[in-house]
N, CA, C and O atoms as a DFTB+ gen file, in Angstrom:
516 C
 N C O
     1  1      11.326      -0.919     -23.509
     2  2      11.914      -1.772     -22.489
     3  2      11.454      -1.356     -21.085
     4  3      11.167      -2.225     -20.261
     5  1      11.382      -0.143     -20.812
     6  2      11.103       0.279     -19.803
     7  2       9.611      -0.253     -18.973
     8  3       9.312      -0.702     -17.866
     9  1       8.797       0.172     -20.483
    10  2       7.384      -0.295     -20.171
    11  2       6.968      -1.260     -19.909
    12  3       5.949      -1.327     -19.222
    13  1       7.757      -2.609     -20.468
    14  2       7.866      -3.711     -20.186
    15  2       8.377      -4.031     -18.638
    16  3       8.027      -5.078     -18.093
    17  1       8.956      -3.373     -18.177
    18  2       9.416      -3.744     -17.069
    19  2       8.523      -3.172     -16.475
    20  3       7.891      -4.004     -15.824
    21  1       7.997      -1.828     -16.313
    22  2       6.886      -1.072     -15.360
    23  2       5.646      -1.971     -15.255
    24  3       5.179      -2.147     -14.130
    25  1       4.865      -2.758     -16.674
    26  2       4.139      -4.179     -16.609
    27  2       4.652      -5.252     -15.600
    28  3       4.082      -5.543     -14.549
    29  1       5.726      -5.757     -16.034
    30  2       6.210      -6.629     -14.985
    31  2       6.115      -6.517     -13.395
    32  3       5.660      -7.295     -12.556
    33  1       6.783      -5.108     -13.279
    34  2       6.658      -4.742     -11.795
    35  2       5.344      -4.917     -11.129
    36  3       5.158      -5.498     -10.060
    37  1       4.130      -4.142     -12.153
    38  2       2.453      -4.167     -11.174
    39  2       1.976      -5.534     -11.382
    40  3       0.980      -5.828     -10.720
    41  1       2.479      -6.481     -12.184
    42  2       2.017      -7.813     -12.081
    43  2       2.442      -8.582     -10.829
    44  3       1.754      -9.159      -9.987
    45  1       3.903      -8.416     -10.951
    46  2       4.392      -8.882      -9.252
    47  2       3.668      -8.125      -8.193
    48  3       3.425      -8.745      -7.158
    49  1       3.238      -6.739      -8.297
    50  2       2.523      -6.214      -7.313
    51  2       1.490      -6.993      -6.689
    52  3       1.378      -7.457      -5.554
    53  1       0.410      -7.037      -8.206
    54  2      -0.757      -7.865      -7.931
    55  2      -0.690      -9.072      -7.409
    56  3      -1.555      -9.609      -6.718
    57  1       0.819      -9.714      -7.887
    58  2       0.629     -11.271      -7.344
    59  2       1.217     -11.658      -5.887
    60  3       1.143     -12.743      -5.310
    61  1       1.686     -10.726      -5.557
    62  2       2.203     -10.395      -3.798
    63  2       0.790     -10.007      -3.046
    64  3       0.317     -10.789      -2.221
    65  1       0.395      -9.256      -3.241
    66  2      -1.136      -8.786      -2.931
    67  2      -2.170      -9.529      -2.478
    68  3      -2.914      -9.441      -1.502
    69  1      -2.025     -10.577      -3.744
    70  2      -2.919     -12.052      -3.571
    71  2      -1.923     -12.654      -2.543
    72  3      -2.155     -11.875      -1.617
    73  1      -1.612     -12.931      -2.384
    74  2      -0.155     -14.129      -1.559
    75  2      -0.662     -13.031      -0.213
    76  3      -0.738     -13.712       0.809
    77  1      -0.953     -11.832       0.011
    78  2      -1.453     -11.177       1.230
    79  2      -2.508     -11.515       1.444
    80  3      -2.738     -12.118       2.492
    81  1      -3.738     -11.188       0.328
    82  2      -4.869     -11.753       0.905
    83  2      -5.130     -13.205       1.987
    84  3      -5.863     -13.306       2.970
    85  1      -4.036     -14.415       1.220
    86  2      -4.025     -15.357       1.782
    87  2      -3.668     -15.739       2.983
    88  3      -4.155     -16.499       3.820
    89  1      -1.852     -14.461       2.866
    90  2      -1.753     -14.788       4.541
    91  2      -2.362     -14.044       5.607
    92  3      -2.109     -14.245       6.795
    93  1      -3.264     -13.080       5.123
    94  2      -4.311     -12.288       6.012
    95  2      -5.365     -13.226       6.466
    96  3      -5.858     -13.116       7.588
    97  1      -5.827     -14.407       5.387
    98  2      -7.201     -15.136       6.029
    99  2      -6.168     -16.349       6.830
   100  3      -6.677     -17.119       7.645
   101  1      -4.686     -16.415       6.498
   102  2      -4.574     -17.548       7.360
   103  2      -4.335     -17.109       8.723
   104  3      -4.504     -17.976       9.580
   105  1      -3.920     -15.757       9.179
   106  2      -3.607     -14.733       9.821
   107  2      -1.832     -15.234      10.145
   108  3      -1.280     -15.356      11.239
   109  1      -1.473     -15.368       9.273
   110  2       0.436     -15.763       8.944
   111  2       0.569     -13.919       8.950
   112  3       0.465     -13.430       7.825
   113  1       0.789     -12.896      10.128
   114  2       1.443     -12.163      10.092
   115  2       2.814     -11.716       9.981
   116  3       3.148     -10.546       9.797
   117  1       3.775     -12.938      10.131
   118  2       5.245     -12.805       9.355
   119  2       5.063     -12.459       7.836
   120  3       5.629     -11.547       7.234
   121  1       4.004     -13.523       7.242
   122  2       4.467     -13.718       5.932
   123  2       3.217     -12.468       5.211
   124  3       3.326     -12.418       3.986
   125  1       2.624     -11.956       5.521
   126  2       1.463     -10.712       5.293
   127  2       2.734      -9.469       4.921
   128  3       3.030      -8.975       3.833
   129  1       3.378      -9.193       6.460
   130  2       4.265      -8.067       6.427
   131  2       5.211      -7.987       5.280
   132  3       5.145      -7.114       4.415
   133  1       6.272      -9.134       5.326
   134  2       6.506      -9.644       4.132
   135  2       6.317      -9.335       2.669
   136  3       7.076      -8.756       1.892
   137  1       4.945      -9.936       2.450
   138  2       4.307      -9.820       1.241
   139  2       3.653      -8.364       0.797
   140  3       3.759      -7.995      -0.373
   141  1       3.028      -7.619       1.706
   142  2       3.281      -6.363       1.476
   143  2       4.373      -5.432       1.246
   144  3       4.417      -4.536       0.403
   145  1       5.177      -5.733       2.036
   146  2       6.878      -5.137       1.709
   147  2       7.351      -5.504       0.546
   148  3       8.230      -4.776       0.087
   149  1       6.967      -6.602      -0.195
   150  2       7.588      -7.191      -1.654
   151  2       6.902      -6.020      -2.718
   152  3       7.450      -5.271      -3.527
   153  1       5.464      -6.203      -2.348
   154  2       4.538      -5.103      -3.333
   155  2       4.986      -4.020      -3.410
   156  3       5.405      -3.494      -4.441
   157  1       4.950      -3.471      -2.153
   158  2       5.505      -1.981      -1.920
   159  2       7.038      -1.504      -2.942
   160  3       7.350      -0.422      -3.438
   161  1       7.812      -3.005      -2.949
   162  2       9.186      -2.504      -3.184
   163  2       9.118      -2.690      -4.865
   164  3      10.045      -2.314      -5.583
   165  1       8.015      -3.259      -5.335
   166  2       7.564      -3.551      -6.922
   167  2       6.862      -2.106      -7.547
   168  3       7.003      -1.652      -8.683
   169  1       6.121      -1.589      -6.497
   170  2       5.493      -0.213      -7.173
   171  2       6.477       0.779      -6.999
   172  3       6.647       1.723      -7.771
   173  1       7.198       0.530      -5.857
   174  2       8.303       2.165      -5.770
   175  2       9.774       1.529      -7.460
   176  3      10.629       2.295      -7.906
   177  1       9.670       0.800      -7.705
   178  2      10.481       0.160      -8.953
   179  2       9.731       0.902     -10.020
   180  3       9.983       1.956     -10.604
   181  1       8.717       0.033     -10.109
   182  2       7.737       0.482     -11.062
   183  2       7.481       2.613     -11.558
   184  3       7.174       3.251     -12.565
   185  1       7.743       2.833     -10.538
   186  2       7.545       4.538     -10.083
   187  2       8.591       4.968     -11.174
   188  3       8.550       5.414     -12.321
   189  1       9.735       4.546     -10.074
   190  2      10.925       5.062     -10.677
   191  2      11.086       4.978     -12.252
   192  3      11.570       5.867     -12.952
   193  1      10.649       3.882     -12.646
   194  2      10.700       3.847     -14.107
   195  2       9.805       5.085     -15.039
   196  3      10.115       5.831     -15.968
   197  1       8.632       4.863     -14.293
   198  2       7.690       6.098     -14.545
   199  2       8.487       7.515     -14.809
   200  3       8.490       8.191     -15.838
   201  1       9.075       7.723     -13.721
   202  2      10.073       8.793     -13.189
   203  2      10.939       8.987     -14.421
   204  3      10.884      10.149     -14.824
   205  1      11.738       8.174     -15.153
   206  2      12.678       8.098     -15.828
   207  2      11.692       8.348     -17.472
   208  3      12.286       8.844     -18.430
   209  1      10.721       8.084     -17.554
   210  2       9.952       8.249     -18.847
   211  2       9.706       9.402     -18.394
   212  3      10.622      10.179     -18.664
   213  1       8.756       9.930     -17.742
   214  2       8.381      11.054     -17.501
   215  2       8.869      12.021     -16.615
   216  3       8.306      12.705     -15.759
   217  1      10.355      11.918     -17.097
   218  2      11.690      13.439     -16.355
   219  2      11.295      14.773     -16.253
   220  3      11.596      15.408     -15.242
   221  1      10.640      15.305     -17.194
   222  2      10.242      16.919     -17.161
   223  2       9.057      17.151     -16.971
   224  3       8.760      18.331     -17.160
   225  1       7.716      16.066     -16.473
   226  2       6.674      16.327     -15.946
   227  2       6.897      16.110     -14.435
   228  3       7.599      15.300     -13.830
   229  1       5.750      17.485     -13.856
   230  2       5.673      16.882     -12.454
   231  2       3.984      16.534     -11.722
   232  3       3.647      16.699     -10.549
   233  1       3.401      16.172     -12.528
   234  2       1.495      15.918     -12.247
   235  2       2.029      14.984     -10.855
   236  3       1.440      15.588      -9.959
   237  1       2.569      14.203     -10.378
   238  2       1.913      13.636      -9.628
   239  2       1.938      13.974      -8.299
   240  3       1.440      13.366      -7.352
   241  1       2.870      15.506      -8.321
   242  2       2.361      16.563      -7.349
   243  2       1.111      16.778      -6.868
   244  3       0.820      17.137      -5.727
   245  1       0.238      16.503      -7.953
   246  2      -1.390      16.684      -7.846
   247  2      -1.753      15.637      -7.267
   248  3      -2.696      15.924      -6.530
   249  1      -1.473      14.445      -7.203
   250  2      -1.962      13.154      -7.000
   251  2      -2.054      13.247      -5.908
   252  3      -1.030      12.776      -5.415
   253  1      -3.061      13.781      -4.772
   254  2      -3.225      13.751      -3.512
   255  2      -4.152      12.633      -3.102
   256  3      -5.248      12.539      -3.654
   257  1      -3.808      11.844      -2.238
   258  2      -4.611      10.992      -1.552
   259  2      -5.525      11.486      -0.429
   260  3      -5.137      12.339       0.368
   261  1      -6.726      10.949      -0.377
   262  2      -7.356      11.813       0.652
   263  2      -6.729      12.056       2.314
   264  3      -5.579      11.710       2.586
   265  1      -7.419      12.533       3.094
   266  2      -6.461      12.121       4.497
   267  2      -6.362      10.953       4.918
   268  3      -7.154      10.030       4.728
   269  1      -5.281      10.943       5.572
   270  2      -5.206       8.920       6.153
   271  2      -6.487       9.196       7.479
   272  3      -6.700      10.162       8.212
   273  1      -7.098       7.960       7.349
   274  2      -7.760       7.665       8.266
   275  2      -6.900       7.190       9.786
   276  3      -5.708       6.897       9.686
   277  1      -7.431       7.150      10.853
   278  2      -6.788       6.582      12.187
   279  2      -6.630       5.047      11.895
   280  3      -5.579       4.500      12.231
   281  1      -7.738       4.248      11.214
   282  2      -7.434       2.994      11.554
   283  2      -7.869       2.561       9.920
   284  3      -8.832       3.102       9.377
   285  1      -6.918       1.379       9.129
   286  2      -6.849       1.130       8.089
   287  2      -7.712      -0.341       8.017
   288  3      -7.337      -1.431       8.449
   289  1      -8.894      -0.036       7.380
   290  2      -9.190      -1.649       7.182
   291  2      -8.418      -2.558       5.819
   292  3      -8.816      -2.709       4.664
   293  1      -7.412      -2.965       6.373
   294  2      -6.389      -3.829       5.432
   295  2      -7.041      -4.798       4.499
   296  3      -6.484      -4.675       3.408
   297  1      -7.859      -5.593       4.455
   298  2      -8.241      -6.545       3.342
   299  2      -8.797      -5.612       2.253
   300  3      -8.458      -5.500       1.075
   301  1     -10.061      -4.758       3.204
   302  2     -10.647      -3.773       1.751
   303  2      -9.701      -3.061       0.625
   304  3      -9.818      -3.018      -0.600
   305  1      -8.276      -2.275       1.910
   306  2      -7.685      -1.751       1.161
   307  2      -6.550      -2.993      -0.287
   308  3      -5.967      -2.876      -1.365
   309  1      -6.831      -3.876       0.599
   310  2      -6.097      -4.721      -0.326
   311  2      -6.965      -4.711      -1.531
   312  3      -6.382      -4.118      -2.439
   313  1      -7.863      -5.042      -1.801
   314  2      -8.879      -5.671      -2.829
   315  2      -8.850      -4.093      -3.504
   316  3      -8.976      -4.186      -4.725
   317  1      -8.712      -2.610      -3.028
   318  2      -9.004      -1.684      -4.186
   319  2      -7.482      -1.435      -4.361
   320  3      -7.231      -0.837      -5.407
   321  1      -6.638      -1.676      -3.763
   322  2      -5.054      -1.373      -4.192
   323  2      -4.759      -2.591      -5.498
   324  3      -4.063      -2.322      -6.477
   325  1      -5.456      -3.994      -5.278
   326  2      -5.416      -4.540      -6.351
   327  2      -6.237      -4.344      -7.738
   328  3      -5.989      -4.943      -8.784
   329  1      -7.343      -3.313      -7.522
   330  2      -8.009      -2.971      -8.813
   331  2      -7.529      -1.959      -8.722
   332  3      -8.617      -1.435      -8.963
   333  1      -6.764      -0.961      -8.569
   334  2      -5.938       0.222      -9.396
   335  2      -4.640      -0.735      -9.846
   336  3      -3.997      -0.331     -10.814
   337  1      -4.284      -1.783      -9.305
   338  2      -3.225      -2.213     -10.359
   339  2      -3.593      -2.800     -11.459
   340  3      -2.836      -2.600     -12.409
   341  1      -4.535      -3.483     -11.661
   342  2      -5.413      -4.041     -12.680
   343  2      -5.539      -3.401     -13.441
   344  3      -5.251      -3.898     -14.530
   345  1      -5.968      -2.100     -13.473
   346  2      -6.524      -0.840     -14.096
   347  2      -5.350      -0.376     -14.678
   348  3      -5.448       0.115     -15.803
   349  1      -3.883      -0.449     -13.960
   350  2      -2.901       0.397     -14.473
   351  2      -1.951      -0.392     -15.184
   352  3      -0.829       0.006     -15.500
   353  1      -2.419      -1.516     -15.428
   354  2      -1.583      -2.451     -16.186
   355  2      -2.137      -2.628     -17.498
   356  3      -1.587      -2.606     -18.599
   357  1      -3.538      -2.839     -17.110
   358  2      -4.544      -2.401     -18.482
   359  2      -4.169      -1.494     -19.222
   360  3      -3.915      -1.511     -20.427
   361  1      -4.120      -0.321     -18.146
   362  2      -3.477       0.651     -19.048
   363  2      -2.083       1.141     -19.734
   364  3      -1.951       2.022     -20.584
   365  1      -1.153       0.389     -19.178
   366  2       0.216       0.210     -19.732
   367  2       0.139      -0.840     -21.223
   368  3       0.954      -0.792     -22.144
   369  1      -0.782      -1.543     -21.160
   370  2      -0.909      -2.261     -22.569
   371  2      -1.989      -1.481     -23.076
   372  3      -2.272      -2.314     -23.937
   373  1      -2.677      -0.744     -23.231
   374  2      -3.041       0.530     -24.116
   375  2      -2.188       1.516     -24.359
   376  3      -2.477       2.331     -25.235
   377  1      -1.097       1.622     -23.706
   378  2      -0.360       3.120     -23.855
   379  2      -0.711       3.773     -23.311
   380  3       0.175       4.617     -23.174
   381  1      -1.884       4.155     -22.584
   382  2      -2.298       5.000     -21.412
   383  2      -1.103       5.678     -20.426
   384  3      -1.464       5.929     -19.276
   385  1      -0.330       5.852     -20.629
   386  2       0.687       5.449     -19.549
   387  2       0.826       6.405     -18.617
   388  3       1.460       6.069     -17.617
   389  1       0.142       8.214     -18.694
   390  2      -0.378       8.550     -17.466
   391  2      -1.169       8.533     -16.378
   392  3      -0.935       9.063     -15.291
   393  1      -2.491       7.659     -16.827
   394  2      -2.820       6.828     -16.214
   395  2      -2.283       5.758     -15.332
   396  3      -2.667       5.608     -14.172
   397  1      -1.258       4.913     -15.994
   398  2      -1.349       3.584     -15.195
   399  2      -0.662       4.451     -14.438
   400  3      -1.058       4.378     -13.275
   401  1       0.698       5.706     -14.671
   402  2       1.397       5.939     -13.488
   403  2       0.567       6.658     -12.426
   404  3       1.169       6.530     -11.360
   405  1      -0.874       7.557     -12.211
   406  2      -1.777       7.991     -11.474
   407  2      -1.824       6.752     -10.332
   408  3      -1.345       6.710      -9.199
   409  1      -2.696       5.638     -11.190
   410  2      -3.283       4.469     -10.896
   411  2      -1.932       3.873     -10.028
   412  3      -2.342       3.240      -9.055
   413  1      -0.601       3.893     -10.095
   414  2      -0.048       3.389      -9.614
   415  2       0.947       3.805      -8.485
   416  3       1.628       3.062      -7.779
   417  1       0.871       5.177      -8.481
   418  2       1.199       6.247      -7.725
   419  2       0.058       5.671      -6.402
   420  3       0.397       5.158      -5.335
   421  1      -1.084       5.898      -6.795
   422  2      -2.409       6.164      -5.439
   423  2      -2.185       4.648      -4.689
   424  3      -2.132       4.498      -3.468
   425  1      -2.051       3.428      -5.821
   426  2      -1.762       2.525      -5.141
   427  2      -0.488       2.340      -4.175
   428  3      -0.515       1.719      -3.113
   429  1       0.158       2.713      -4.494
   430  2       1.639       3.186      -3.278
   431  2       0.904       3.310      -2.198
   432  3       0.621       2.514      -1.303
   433  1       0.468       5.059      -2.508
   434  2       0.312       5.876      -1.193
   435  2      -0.525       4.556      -0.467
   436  3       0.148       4.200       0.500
   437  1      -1.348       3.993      -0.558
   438  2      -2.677       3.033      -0.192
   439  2      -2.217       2.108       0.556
   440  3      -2.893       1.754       1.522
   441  1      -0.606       1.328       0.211
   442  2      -0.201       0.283       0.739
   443  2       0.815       0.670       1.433
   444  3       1.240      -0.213       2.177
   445  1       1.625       2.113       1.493
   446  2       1.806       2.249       2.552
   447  2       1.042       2.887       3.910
   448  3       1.657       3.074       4.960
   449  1       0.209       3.067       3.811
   450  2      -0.614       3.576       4.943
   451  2      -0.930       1.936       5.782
   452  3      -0.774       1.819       6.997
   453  1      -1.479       0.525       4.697
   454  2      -1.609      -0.525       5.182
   455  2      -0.083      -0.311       5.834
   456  3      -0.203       0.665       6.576
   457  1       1.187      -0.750       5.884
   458  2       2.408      -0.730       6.199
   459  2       2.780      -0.127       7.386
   460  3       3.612      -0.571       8.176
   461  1       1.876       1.329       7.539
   462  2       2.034       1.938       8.639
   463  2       1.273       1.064       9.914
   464  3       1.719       0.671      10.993
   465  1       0.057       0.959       9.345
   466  2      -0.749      -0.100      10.484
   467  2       0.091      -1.137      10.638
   468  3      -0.304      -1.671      11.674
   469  1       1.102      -1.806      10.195
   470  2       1.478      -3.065      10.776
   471  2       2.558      -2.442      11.540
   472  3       2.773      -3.103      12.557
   473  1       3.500      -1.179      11.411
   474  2       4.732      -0.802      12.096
   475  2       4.025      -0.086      13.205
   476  3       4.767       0.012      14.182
   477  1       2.787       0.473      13.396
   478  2       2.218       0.817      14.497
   479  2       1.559       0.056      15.648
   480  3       1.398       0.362      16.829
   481  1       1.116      -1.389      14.705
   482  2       0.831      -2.824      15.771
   483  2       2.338      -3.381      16.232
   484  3       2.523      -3.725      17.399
   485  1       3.152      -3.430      15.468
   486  2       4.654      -3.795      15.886
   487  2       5.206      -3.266      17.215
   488  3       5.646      -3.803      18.232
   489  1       4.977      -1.793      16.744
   490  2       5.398      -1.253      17.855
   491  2       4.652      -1.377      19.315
   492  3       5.081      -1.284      20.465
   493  1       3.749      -1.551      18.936
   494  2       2.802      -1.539      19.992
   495  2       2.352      -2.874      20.754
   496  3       1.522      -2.729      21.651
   497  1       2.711      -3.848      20.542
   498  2       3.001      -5.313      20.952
   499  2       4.847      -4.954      21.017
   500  3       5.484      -6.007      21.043
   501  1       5.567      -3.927      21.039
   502  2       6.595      -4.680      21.721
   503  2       6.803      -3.924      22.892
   504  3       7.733      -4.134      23.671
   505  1       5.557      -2.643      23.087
   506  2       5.535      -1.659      24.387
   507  2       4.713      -3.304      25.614
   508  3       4.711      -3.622      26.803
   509  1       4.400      -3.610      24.861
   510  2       3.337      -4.646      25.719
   511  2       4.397      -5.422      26.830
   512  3       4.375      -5.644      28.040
   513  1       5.132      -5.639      25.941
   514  2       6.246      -6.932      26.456
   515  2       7.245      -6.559      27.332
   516  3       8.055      -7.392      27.736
């Protein structure tokens, strides 16, 4: 049941993701922020479930993301945050399932760093005003 739901969750990931890509080319920054915040709140779900299967491991201590860069190019990161979910859903229907949680862990860290760039333009258009 669980797994089923951890599937469910990175599918909504992926399909919020897309719904970003779109409002990124329409440049709909209400509905971008939005739609990233939906993803975000589908993989930290998704986690937790992880979390709850895997209680007495702690690997994803290891799971270091490289350093954040100063400035995030958001579409790219969109397009590889959506192929580690691809990858980790794949791998939830193999049973892989330390994998998809790796794969779905890095994708977190990935989309919140995008997240940070929009609360750092936020902020920074309301020093403007």
């Amino acid at each position: 049941m669980k797994q089923e739901k951890i599937t469910e969750s990175i599918a909504s990931a992926i399909n919020h993701l897309e719904g970003s890509m779109k409002a990124l080319a329409k440049k709909d920054e209400k509905n971008l922020v939005n739609l990233v915040w939906r993803a975000g709140a589908d993989l930290e779900y998704a986690l937790f479930l992880f979390s709850l299967i895997h209680q007495n491991e702690s690997e994803s201590s290891s799971w270091k993301v490289g350093p954040y860069p100063k400035q995030v190019e958001v579409s790219s990161t969109f397009l590889s945050v959506q192929e580690l979910l691809r990858e980790a859903k794949d791998n939830m229907e193999a049973g892989e399932l330390v994998d998809a949680h790796k794969k779905t862990w890095t994708a977190r860290g990935s989309l919140l760093r995008v997240h940070d760039t929009f609360e750092k333009k936020r902020k920074e258009q309301q020093r403007v005003k």
